[in-house]
N, C-alpha and C positions, 0 to 999 in steps of 0.2 A: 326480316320485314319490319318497318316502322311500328311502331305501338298506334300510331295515327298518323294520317295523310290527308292531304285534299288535292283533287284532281278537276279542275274544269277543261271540259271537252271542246274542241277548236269550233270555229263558225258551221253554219250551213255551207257545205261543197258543193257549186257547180263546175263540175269538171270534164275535161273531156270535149271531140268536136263541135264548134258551134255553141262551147257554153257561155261565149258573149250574147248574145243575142235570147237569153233567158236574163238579163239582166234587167230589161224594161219590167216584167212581170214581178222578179223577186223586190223591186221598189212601189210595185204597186200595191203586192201584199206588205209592204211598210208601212205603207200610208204616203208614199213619198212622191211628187209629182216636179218637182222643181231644182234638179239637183247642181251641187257646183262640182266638176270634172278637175280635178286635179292631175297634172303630170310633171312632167321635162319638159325641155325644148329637144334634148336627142331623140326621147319618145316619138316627140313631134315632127320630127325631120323624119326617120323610120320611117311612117305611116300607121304606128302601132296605135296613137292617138285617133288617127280618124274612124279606126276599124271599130273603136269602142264609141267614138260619136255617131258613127253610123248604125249601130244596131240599136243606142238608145233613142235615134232619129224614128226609125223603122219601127219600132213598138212603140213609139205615141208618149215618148218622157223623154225629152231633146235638153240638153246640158244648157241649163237658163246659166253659168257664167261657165268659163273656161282659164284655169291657172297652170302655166306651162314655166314656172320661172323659179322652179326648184332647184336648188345646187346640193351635187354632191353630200354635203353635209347639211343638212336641213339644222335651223335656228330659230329660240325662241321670237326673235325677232320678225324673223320671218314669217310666221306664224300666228304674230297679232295683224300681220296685213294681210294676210289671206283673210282670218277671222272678220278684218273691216269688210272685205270684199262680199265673204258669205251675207253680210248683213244688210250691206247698201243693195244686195242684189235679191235679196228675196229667198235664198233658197231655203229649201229645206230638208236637203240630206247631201253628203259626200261619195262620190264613188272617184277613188284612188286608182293610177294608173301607173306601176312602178317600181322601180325596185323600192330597199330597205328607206331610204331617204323619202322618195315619197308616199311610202304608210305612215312611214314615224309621222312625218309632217300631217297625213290625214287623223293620226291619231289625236295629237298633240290637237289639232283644229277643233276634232269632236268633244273633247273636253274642256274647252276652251269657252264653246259654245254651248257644250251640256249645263254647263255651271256660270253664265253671265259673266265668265271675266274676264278685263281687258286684256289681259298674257297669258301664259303658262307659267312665268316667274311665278304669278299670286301662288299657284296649285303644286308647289314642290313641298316634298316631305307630305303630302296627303296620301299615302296609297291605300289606305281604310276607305279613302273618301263615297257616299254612295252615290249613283251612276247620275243623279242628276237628271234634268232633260232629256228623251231619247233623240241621238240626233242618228236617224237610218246611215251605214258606213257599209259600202260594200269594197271590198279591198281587189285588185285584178293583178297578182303581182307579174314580175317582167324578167324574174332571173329567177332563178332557183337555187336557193338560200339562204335568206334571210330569215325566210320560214315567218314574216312579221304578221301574213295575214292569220296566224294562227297563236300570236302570243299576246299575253296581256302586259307588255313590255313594250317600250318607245323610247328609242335612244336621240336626245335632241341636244343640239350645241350652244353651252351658254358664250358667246365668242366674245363677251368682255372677259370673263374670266379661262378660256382658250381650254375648257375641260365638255366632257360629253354627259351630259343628266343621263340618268336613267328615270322613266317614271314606270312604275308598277300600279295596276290597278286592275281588277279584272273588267269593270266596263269599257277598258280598252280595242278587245274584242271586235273585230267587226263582223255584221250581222252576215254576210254570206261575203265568204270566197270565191273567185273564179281560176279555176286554174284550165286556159284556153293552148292549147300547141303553137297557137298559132302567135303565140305574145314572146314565145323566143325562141322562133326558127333564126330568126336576126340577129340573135347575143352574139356578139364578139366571141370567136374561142376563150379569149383572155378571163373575161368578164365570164364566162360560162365555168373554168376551171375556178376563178377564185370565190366565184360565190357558190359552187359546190362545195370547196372546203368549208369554207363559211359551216354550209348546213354538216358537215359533217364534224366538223369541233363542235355543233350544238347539241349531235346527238351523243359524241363520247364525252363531253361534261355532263349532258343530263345523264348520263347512264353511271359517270362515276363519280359525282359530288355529292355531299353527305346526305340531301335531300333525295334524293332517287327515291321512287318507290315503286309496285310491280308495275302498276302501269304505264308512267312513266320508262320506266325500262323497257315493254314491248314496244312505244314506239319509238326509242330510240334504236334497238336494236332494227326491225324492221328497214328505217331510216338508213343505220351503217351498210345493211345488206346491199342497199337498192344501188347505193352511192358505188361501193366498191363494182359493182357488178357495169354501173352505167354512166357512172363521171369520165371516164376517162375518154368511151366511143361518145360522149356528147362534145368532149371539146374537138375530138378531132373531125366532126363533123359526121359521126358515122351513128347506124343504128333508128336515126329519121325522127321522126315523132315519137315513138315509144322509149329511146333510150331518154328525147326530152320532157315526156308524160312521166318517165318513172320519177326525173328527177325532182317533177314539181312535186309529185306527192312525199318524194323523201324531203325536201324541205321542209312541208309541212310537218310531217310528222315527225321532225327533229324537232320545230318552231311547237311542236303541242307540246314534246317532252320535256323541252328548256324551260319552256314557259309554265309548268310546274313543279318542276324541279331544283332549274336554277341552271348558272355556269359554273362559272371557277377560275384559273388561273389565266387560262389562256386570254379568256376576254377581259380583265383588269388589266391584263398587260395591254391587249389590242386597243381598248378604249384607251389608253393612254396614251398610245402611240398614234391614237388618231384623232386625242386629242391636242395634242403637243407637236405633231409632225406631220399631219396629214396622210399617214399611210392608211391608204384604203384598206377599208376593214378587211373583206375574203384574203389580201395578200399579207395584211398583218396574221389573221389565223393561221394558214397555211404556212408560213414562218414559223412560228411559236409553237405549232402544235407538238413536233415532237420532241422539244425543249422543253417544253412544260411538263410532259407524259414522264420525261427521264426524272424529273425532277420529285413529282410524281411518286413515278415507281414503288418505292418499301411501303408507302400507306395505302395503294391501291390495285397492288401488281395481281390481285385474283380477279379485280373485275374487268381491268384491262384485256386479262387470258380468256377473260369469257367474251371479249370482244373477235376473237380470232374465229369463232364460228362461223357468225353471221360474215366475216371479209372474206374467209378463205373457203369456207366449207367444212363438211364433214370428214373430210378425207384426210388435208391436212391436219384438220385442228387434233382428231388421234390420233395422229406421226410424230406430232409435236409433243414431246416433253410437259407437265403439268409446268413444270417449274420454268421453262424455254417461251412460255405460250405471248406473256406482257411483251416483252423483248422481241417477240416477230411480230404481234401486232404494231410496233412501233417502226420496225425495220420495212413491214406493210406501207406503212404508210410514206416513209421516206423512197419508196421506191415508186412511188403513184406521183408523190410527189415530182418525182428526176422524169416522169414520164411525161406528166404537165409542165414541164418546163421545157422538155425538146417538144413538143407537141404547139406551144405558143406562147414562152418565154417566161412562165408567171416564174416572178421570184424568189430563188428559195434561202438567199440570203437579208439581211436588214441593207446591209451595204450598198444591196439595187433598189431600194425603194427613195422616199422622201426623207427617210428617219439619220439624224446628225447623232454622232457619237457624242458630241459636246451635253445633248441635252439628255442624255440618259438617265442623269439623278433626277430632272423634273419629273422624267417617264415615272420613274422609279416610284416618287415620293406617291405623285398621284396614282397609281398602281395600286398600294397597298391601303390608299382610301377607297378605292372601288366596291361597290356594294359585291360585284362579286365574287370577291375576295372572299365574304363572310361564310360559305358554303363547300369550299374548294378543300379537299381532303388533307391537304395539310398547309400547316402554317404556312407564309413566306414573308419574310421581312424584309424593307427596302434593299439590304445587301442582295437577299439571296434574288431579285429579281436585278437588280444590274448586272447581277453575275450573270443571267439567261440574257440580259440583252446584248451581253459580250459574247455569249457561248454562240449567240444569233449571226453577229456582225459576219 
């Protein structure tokens, strides 16, 4: 156990059927009467948008503006125009509709506007900084993964310089989560498998990076549990609400452990790859993960084994060898893997994505600038990560 840790515990949970429709209330215990509704335009086409305008309709706090023109990779740039918009329009709190792209972007807004200033550039390199202005954030996210409505972490794209910021802070937080069934009965398989892996490299780097601590470690473990037991009948359509209920909550409670804890390899690699090449994050994860793990391996092979509990159970995990245990947790996951790829195609090579073998030293360099690099159980130097994007190809 650490000699010292810090643990901040994720937002207030409305979870479960109909937790849309407690959203009017939990903004009036805000103080908040004026809010700006952020989404997608896919959201928007779904109808997954109108379900959340119509219950803040229905409780008497109607979305005084609406921003549906988030991309995939949300941008500071981006960012300082929503920020205009919050201001020309009055409001006075954000409720986010979305995946990982559109929290970051609600995040990045709230502190934007928590602190008076014209970007998110001003506020890099502050993550001491205190919270600033309260701006009411309730987060409702749309895949189950990203785990964003529960960290204090926003991954946002500086696109002149073509890398991905991280900003840490804990008034990142948003003030209550909704985690509703009904926000991704919709998800694509696709989108369903890769932002599952997503949550699931979140909870075995929180569980195996230097910073881990017990608590962190229950709800990563928890998390690994839910995932194995329910990612796979969630892409193929089976299992209903409950295989998609378990998975929000394992997002979450990867997104609490990470966001305590930290990542490691996987995601310095991914950020870079999605910096530099566009490969969307869940399918960068889900790549790299059991290349990292191997990689991994000699400096973390006891806690990876303690990982084979919570995947496999009790039964296997005393069958299994002490020393066997890392090595089927990995072979675990390569096989879940080969499952989600005949199930809806996610790639389990670099070769099917966007990612160019040309640019692998960029990958590389920016890789081992990654903040979270800093934490990841062992060294890796730009070598030893081209080596994993060839071991990938």
């Amino acid at each position: 156990m650490q000699a010292y840790f810090e643990f901040q515990t994720p937002p207030r949970l409305l979870a479960g059927a109909l937790a849309l429709e407690n959203i009017p209330h939990e903004l009036q215990l805000l103080g908040a009467q004026r809010p700006l509704l952020i989404s997608d335009a896919g959201l928007l086409r779904a109808g997954l948008l109108a379900l959340c305008e119509r219950a803040l309709r229905e409780g008497e706090t109607p979305a005084q503006a609406v921003w549906t023109e988030v991309p995939p990779d949300s941008s500071i740039s981006l960012i300082g125009r929503i920020a205009d918009a919050y201001r020309e329009h009055g409001c006075d709190s954000v409720v986010a509709v979305g995946g990982g792209s559109v929290l970051d972007t609600a995040k990045g807004l709230c502190m934007v506007i928590a602190h008076g200033a014209r970007e998110l550039g001003e506020l890099m390199g502050c993550e001491a900084m205190p919270r600033g202005a309260h701006v009411p954030f309730i987060a409702v996210p749309t895949t189950a993964g990203t785990g964003s409505e529960a960290t204090a972490v926003a991954v946002v794209r500086d696109d002149a310089r073509a890398l991905k910021m991280e900003f840490i802070s804990g008034s990142l937080l948003p003030d209550a989560a909704v985690l509703d069934p009904r926000m991704t009965r919709t998800l694509p398989p696709r989108i369903t498998a890769a932002t599952g892996m997503d949550a699931l490299c979140h909870a075995v780097e929180a569980y195996s990076c230097l910073q881990h601590n017990p608590i962190s470690d229950a709800y990563a473990r928890g998390a690994i549990e839910m995932i194995a037991r329910s990612l796979v009948p969630a892409t193929r359509g089976q299992g209903g609400d409950e295989a998609r209920m378990e998975m929000a909550c394992a997002a979450t409670m990867a997104g609490a452990a990470f966001s305590n804890s930290m990542v490691g390899l996987v995601h310095a690699v991914g950020h870079a790859l999605g910096g530099v090449c566009r490969v969307p994050h869940g399918e960068a994860m889900a790549i790299l993960l059991p290349h990292c793990m191997r990689f991994n391996l000699d400096a973390c092979a006891a806690r990876y084994g303690e990982m084979l509990l919570p995947m496999a159970g009790p039964q296997v995990y005393v069958r299994t060898p002490q020393a066997e245990r890392a090595t089927a947790v990995i072979e675990r996951i390569e096989a879940m893997l080969r499952e989600l790829n005949a199930a809806c195609g996610l790639p389990t090579r670099l070769r099917d994505t966007h990612a160019s073998e040309e640019a692998f030293e960029r990958i590389a360099q920016a890789a081992v600038n990654d903040g979270a690099m800093i934490v990841n159980p062992k060294e890796a130097t730009r070598e030893d990560v081209a080596a994993l994007l060839r071991a990938a190809w």
